[in-house]
KOLGU-4560 file (N, C-alpha, C; in nm, 3 decimals, padded with zeros to 5 digits):
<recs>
<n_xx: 00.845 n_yy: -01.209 n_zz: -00.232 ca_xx: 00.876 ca_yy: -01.121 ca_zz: -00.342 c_xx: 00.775 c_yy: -01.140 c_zz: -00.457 mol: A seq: 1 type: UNK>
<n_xx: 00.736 n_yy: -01.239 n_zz: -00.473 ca_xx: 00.647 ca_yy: -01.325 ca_zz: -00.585 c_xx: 00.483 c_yy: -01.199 c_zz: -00.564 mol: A seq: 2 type: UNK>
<n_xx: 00.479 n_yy: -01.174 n_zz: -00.464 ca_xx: 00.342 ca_yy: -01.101 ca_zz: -00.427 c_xx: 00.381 c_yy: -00.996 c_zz: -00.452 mol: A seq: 3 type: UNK>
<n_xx: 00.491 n_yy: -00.919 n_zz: -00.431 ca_xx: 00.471 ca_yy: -00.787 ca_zz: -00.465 c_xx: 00.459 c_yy: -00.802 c_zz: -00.581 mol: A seq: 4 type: UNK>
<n_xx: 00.561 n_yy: -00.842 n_zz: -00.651 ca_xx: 00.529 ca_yy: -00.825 ca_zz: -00.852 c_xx: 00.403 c_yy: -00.841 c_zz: -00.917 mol: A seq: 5 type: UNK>
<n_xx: 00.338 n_yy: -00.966 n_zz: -00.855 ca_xx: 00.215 ca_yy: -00.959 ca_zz: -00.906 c_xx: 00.120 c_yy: -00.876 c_zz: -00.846 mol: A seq: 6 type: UNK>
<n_xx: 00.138 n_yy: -00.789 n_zz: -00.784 ca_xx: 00.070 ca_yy: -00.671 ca_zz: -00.737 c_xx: 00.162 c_yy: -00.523 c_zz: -00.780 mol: A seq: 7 type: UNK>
<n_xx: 00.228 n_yy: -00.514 n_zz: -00.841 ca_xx: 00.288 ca_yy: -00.435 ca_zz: -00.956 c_xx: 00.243 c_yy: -00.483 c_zz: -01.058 mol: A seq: 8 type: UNK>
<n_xx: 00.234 n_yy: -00.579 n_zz: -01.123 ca_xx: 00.169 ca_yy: -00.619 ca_zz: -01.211 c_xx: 00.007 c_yy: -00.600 c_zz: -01.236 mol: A seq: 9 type: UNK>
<n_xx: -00.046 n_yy: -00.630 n_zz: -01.173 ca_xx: -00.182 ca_yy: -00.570 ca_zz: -01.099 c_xx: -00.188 c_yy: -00.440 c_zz: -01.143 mol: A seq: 10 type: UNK>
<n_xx: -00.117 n_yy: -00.362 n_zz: -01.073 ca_xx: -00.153 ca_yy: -00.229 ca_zz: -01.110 c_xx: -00.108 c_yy: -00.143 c_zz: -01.210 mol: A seq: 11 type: UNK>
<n_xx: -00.019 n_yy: -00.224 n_zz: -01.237 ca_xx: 00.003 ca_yy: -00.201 ca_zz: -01.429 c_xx: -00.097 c_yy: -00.210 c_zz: -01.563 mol: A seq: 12 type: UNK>
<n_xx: -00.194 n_yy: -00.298 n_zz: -01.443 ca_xx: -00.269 ca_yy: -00.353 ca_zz: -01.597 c_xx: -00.427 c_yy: -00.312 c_zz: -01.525 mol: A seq: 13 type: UNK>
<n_xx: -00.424 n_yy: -00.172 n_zz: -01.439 ca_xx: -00.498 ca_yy: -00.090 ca_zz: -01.398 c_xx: -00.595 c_yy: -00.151 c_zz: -01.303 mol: A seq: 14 type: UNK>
<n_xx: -00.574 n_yy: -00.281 n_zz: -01.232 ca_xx: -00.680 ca_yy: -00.347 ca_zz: -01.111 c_xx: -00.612 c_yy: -00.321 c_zz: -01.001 mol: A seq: 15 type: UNK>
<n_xx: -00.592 n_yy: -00.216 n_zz: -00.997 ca_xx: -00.583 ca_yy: -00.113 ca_zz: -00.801 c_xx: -00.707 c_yy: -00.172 c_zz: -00.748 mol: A seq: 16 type: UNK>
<n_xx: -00.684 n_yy: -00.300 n_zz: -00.660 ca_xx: -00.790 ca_yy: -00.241 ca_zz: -00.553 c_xx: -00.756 c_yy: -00.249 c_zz: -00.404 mol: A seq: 17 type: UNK>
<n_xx: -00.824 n_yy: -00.220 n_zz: -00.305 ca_xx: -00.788 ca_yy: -00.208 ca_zz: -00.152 c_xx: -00.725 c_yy: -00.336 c_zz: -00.106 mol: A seq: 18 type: UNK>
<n_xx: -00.788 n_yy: -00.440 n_zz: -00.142 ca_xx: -00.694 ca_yy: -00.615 ca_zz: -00.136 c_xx: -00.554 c_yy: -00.599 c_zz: -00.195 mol: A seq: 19 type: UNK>
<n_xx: -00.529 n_yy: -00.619 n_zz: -00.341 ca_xx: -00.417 ca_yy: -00.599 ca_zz: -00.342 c_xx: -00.306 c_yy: -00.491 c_zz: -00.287 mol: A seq: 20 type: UNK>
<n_xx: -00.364 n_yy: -00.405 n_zz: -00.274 ca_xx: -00.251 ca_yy: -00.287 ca_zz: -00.194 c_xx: -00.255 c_yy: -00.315 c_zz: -00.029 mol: A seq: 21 type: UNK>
<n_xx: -00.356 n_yy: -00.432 n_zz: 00.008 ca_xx: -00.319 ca_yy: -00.482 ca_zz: 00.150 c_xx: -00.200 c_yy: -00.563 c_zz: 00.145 mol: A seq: 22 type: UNK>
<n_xx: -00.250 n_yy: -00.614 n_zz: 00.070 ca_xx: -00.145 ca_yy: -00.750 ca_zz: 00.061 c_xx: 00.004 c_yy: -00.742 c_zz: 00.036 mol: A seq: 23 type: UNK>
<n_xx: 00.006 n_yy: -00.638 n_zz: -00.050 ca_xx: 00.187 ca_yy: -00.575 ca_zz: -00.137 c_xx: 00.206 c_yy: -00.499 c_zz: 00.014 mol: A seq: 24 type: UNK>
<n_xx: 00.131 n_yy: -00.408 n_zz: 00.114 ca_xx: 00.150 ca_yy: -00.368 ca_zz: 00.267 c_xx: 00.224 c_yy: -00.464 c_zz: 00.327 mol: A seq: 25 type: UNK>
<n_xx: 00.107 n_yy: -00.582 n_zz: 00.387 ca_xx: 00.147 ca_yy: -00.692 ca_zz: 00.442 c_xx: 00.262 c_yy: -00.755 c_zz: 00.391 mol: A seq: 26 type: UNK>
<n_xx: 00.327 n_yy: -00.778 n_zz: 00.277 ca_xx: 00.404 ca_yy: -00.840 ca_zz: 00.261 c_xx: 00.557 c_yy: -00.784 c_zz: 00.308 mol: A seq: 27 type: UNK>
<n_xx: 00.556 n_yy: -00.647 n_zz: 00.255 ca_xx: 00.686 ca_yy: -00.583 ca_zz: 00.296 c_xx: 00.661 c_yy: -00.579 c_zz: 00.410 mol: A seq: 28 type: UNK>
<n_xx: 00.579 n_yy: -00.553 n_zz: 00.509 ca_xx: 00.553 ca_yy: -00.550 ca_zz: 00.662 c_xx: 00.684 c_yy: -00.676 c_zz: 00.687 mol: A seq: 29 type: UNK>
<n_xx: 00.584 n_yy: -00.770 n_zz: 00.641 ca_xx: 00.637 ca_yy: -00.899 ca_zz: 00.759 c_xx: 00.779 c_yy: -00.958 c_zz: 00.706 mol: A seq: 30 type: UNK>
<n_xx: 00.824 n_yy: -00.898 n_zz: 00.578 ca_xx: 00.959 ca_yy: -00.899 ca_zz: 00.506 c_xx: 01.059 c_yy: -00.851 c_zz: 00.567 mol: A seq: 31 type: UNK>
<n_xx: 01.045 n_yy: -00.696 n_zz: 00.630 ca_xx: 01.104 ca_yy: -00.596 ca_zz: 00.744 c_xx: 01.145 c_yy: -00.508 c_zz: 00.583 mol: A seq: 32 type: UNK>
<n_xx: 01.105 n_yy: -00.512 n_zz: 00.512 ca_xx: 01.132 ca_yy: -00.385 ca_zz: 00.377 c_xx: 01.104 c_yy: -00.245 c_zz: 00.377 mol: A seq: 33 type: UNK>
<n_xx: 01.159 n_yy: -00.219 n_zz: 00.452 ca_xx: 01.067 ca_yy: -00.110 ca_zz: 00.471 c_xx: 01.043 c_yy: 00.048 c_zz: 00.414 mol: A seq: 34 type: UNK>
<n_xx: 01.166 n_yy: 00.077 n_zz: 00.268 ca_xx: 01.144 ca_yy: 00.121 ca_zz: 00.135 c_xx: 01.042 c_yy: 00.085 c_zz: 00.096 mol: A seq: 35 type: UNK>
<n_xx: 01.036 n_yy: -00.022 n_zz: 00.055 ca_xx: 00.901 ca_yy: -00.062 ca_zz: -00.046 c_xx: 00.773 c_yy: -00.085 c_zz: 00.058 mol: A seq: 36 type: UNK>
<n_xx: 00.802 n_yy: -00.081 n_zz: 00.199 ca_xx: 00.622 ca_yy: -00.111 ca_zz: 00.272 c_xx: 00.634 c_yy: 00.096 c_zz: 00.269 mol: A seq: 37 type: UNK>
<n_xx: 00.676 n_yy: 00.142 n_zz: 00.254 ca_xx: 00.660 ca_yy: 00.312 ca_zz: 00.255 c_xx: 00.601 c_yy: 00.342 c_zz: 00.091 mol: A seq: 38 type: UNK>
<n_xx: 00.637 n_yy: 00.260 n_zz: 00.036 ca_xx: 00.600 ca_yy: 00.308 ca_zz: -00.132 c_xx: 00.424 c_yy: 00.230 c_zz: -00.120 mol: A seq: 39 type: UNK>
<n_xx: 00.427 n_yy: 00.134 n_zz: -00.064 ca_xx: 00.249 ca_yy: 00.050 ca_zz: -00.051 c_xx: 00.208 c_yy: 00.127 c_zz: -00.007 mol: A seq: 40 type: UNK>
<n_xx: 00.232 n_yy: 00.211 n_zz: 00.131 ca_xx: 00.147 ca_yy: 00.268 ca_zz: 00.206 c_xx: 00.110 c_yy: 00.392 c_zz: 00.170 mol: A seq: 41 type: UNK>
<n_xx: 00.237 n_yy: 00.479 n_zz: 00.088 ca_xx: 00.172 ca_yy: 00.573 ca_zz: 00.002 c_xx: 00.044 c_yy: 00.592 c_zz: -00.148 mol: A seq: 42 type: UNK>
<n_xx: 00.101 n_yy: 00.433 n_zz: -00.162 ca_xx: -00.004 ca_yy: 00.417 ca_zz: -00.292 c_xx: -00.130 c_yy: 00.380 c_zz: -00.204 mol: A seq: 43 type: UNK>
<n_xx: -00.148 n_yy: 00.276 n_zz: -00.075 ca_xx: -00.274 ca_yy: 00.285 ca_zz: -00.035 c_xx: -00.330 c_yy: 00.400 c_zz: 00.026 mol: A seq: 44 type: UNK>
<n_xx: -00.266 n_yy: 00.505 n_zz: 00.080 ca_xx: -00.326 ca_yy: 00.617 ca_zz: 00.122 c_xx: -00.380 c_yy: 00.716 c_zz: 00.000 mol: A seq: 45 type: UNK>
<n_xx: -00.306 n_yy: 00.733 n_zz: -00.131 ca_xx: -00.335 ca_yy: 00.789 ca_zz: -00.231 c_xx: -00.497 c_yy: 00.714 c_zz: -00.302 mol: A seq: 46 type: UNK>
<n_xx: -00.475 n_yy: 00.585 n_zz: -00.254 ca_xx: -00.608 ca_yy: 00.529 ca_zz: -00.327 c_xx: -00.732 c_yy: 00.535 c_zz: -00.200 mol: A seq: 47 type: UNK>
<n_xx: -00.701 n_yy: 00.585 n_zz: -00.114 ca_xx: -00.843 ca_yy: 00.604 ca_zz: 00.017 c_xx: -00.827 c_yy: 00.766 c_zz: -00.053 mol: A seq: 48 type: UNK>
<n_xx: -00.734 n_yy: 00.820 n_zz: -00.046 ca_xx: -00.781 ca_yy: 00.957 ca_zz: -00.090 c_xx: -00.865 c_yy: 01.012 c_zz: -00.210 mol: A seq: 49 type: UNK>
<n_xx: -00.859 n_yy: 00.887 n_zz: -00.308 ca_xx: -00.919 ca_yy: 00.896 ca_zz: -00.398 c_xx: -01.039 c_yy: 00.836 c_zz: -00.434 mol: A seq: 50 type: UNK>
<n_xx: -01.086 n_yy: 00.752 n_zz: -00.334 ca_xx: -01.211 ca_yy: 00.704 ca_zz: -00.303 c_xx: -01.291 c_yy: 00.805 c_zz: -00.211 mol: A seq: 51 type: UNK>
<n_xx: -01.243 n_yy: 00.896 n_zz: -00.168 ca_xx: -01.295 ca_yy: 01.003 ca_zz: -00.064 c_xx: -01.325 c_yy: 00.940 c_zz: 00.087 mol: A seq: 52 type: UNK>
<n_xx: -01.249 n_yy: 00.857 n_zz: 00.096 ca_xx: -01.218 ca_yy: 00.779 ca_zz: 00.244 c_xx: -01.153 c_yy: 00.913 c_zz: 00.362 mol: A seq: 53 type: UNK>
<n_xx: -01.177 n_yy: 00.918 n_zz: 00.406 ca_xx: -01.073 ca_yy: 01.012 ca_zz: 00.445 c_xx: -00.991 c_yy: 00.961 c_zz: 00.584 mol: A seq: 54 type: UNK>
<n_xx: -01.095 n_yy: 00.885 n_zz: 00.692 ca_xx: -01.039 ca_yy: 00.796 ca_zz: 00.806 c_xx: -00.941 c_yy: 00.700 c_zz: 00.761 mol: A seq: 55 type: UNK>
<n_xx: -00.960 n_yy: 00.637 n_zz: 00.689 ca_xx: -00.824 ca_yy: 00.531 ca_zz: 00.641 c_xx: -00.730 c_yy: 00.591 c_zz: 00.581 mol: A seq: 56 type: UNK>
<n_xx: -00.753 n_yy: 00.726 n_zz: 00.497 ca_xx: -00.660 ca_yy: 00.784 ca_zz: 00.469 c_xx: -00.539 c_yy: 00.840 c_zz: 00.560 mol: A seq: 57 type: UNK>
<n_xx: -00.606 n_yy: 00.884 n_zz: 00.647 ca_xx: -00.537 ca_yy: 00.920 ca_zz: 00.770 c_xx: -00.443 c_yy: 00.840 c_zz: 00.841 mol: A seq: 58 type: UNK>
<n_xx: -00.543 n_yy: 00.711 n_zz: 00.884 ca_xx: -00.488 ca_yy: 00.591 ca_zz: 00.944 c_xx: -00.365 c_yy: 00.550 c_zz: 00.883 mol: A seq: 59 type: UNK>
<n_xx: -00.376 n_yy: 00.550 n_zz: 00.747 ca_xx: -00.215 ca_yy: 00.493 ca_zz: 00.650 c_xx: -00.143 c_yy: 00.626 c_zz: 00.691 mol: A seq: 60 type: UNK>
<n_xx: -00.195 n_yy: 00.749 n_zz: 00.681 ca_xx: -00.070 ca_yy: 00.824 ca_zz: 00.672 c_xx: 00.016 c_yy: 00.835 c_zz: 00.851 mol: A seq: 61 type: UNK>
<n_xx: -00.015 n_yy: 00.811 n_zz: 00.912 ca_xx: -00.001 ca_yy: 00.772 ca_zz: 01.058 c_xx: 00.095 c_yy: 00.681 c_zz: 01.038 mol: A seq: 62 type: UNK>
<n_xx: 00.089 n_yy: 00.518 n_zz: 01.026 ca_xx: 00.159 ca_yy: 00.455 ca_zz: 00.979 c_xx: 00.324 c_yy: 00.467 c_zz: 00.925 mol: A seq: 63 type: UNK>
<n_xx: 00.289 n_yy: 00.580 n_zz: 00.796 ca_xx: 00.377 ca_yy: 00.632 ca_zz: 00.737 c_xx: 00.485 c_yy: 00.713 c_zz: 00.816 mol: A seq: 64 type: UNK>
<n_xx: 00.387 n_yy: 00.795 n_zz: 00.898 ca_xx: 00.506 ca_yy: 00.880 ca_zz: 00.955 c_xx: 00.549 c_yy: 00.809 c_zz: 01.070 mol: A seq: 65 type: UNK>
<n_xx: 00.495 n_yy: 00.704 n_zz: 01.156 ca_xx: 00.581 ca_yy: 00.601 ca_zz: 01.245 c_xx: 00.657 c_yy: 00.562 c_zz: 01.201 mol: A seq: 66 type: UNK>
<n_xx: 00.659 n_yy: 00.480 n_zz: 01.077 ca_xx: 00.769 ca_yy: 00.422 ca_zz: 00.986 c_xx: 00.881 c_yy: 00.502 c_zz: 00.986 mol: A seq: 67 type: UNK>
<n_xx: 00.869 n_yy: 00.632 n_zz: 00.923 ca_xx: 00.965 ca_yy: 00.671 ca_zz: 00.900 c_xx: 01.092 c_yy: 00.698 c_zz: 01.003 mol: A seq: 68 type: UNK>
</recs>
């Protein structure tokens, strides 16, 4: 739990980067959370989309819709 906050925290105080939004992923992953690994994976797909990634963008949104 300690990792997600400080990766809410993180991105509160505007240091989005591809590490931390792995890591807040990974964590709800291996937690079984799987509300909040759907809220990571949207914020990491929103941030490949906004880097003009478009393959990883994809790749997360894949993810997403397995999850669901």
């Amino acid at each position: 739990l300690s990792r997600l906050i400080a990766a809410g925290l993180a991105l509160g105080r505007g240091l989005e980067s591809e590490g931390i939004l792995k890591a807040a992923v990974e964590t709800a992953s291996l937690n079984g959370w799987k509300r909040v690994l759907l809220v990571w994976l949207e914020r990491l797909e929103a941030f490949y989309a906004a880097q003009g990634q478009n393959v990883p963008a994809t790749e997360v949104r894949r993810r997403i819709d397995l999850t669901r």
